[in-house]
C-alpha positions as CSV (number, residue, x, y, z in Angstrom):
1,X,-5.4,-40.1,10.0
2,X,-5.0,-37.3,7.7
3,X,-8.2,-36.0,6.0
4,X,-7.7,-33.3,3.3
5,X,-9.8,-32.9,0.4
6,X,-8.2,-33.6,-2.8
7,X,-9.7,-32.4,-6.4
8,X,-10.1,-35.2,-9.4
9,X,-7.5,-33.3,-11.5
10,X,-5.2,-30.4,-10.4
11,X,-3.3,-27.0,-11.3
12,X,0.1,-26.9,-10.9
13,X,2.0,-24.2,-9.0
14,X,2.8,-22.5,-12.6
15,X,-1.0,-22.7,-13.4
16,X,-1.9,-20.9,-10.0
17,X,0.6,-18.1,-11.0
18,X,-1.1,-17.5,-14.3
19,X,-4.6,-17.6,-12.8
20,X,-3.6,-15.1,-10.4
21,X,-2.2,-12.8,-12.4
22,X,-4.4,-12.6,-15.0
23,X,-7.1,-12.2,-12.7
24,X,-5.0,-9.0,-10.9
25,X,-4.8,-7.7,-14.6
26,X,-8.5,-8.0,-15.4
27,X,-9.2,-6.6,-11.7
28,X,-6.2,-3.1,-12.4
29,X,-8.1,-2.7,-15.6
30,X,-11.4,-2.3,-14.5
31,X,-10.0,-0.4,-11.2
32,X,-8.0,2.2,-13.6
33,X,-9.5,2.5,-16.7
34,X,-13.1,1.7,-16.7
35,X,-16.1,3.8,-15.1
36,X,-17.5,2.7,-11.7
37,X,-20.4,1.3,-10.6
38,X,-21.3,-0.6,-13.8
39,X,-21.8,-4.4,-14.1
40,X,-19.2,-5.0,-16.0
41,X,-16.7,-2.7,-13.6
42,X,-18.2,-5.3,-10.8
43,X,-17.9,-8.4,-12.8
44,X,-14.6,-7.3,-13.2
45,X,-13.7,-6.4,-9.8
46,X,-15.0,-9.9,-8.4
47,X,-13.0,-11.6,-10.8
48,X,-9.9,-10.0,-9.4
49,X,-10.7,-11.1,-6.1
50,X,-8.7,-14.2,-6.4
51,X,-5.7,-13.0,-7.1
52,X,-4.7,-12.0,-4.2
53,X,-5.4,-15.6,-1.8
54,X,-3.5,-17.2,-4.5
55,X,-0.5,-15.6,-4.5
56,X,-0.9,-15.0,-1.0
57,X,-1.0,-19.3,-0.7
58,X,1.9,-19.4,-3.7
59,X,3.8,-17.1,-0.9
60,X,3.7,-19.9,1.9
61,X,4.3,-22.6,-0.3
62,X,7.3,-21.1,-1.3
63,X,8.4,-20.0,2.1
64,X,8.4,-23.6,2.9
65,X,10.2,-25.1,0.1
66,X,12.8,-22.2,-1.1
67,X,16.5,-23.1,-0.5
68,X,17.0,-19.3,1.2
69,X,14.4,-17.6,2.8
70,X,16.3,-14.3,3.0
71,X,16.9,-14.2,-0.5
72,X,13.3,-15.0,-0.8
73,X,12.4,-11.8,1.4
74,X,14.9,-9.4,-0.5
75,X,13.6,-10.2,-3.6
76,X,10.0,-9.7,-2.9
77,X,11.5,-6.1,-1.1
78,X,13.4,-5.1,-4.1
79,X,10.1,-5.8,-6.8
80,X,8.2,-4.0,-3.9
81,X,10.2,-0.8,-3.8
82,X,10.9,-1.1,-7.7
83,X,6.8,-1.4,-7.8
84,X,6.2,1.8,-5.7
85,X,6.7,4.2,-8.4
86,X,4.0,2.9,-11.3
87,X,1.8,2.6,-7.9
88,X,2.6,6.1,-6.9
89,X,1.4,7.2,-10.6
90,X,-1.9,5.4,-10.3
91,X,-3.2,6.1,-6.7
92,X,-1.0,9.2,-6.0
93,X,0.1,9.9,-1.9
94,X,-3.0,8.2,-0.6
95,X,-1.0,6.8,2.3
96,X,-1.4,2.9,1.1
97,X,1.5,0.8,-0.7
98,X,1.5,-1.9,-3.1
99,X,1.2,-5.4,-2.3
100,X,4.3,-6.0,-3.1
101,X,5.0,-4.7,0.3
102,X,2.5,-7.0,2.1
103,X,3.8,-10.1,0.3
104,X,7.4,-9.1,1.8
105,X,6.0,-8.6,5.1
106,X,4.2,-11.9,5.2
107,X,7.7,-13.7,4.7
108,X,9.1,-11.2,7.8
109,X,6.1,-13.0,9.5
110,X,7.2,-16.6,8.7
111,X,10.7,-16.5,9.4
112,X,10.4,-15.2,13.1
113,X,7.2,-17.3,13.4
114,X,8.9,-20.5,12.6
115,X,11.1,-19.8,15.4
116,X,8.7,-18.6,17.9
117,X,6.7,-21.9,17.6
118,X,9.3,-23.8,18.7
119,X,9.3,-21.8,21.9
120,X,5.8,-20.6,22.6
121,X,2.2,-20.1,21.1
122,X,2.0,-17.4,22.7
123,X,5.0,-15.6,21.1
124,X,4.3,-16.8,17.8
125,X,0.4,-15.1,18.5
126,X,1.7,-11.9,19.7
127,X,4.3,-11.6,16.9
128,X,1.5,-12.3,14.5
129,X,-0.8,-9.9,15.9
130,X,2.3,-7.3,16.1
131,X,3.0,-7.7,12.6
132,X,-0.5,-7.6,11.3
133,X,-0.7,-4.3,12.7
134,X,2.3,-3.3,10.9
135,X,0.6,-3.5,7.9
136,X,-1.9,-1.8,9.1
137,X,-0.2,1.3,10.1
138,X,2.5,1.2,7.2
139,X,-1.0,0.7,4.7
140,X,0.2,-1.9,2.4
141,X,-2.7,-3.7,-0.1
142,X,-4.5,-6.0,2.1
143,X,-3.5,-4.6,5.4
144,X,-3.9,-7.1,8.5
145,X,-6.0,-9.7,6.1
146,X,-3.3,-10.0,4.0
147,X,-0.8,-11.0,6.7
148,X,-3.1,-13.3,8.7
149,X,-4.2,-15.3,5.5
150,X,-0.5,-15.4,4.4
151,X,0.1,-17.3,8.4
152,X,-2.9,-19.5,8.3
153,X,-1.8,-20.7,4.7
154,X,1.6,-21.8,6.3
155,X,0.6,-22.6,9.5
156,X,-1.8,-25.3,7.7
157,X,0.2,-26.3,5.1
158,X,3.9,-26.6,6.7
159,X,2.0,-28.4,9.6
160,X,-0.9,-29.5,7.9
161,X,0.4,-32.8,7.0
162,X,-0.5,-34.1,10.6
163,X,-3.5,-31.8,11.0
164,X,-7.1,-33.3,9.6
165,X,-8.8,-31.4,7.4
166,X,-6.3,-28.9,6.6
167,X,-7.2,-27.9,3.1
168,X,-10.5,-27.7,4.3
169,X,-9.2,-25.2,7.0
170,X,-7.1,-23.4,4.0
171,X,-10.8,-22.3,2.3
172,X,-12.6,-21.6,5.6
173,X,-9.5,-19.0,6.1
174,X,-9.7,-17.6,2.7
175,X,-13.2,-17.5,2.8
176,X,-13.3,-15.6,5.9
177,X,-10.3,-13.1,5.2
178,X,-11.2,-11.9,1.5
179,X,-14.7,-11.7,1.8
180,X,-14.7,-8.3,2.5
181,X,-13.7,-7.3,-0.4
182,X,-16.6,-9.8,-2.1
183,X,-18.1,-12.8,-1.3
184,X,-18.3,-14.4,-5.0
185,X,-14.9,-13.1,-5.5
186,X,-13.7,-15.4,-2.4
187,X,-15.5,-18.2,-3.3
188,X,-14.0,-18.4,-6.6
189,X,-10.2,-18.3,-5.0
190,X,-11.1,-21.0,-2.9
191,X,-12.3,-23.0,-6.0
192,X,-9.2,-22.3,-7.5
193,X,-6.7,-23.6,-4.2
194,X,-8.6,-26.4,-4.4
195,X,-7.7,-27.8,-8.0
196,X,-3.8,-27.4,-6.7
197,X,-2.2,-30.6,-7.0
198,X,0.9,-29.9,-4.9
199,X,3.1,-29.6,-8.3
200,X,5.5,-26.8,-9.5
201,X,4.6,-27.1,-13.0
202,X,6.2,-25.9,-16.5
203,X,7.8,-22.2,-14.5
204,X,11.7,-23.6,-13.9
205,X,14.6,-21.4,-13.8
206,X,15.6,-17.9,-12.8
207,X,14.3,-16.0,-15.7
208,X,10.7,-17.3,-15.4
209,X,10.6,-17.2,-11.6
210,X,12.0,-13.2,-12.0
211,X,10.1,-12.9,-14.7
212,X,6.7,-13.2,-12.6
213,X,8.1,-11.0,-9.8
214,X,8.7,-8.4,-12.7
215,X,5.4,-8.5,-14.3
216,X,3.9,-7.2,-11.4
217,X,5.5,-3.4,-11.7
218,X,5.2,-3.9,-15.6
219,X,1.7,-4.6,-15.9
220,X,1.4,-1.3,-13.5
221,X,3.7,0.6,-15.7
222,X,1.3,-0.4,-18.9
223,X,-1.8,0.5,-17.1
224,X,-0.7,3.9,-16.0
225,X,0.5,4.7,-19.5
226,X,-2.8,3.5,-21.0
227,X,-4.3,5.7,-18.4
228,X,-2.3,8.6,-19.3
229,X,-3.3,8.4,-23.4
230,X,-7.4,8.0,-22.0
231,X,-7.2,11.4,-20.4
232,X,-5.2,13.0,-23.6
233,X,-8.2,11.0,-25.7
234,X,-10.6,13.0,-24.1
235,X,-9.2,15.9,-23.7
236,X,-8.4,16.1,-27.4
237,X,-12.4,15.2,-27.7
238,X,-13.1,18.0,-25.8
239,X,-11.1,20.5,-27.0
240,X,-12.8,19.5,-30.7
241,X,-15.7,19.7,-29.6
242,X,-15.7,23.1,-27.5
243,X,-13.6,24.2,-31.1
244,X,-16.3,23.5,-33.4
245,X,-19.1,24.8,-31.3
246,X,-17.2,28.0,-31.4
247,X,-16.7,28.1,-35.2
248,X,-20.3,27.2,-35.4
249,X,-21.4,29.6,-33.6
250,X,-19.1,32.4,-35.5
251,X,-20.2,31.3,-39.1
């Protein structure tokens, strides 16, 4: 008997993409270009806490049903490397890497994995662990978390057809892997995997399907250059102001 808990009405696919990226917009925004440490700055920075489990669960479900799983990987790899430079100009060489990176790496995962399983649990553990640490070390967004949430999504969805309570498993493991980075913030992405209906929704074709890949390194692109124009704002203020003290002074 297969138990999973579905939701009166559902999101497609599509609708999970805009949800996520939105939310990743509102959470750059406050991260970049807002002060710290105020409520809105956290309010802000919760929200954003469910992008990542949601692309991290679109990830899985695409592994599963994409046609070619190493065109899959080499496109997430080319947005990642494409993404690295806007990233760089944000966060400087602070050792980490964007999660473009730990998207890619969370396919690497799947398409050993799937052949591990067929051979040994343990394999498939050790490989896990082995890549988890990879991320780790190479500091990608998310690090271990993001690779372990992006196996448990597949491993109980691509399986989870025979398993009982799989969805319900799906939220326990995004529960328990994002809420380090906020409790509320994890909550929330679980509330919003669970209005999936299993759909693809109104994204079809190449264009829109690249197009999401490519917002990623654009949206990064417009922050830095918003970024940029704050600190010429104020530096402008300042100058002003340190000028008109000084002809005050002088009359």
């Amino acid at each position: 008997m297969n138990m999973t808990l579905k939701p009166a009405f559902g999101l497609s696919g599509s609708a999970l993409k805009v949800i996520a990226m939105i939310s990743m917009v509102i959470d750059h925004i406050a991260l970049y270009l807002m002060e710290h440490g105020t409520v809105l700055y956290e309010t802000m920075r919760c929200v954003g806490r469910i992008a990542f489990p949601v692309f991290a669960f679109l990830i899985a479900e695409g592994f599963i049903h994409t046609r070619s799983r190493y065109r899959y990987f080499f496109t997430l790899l080319g947005f990642a490397v494409i993404s690295e430079i806007p990233w760089y100009l944000l966060n400087g060489a602070d050792g980490t890497h964007n999660v473009m990176f730990t998207l890619a790496l969370g396919v690497a995962t799947l398409m050993v994995l799937e052949n591990l399983l067929q051979r040994s649990m343990v394999l498939g553990f050790l490989w896990t662990l082995g890549m988890a640490g990879l991320a780790s070390w190479l500091g990608v967004d998310y690090e271990w978390r993001g690779i372990l949430i992006i196996v448990f999504f597949y491993l109980f969805n691509g399986f989870g057809h025979s398993l009982p309570y799989s969805r319900g498993m799906q939220f326990f493991c995004t529960f328990v892997f994002t809420m380090h980075y906020g409790a509320i913030g994890a909550v929330m992405a679980c509330m919003v995997l669970y209005l999936y209906n299993g759909t693809r929704g109104f994204v079809q074709g190449s264009i829109a399907k690249y197009g999401f890949y490519a917002f990623y390194p654009v949206h990064l692109v417009a922050i830095f250059i918003i970024y940029e124009l704050q600190i010429r704002i104020k530096l402008i203020h300042l100058i002003s102001f340190f000028l008109l003290r000084y002809n005050l002074k002088s009359l």
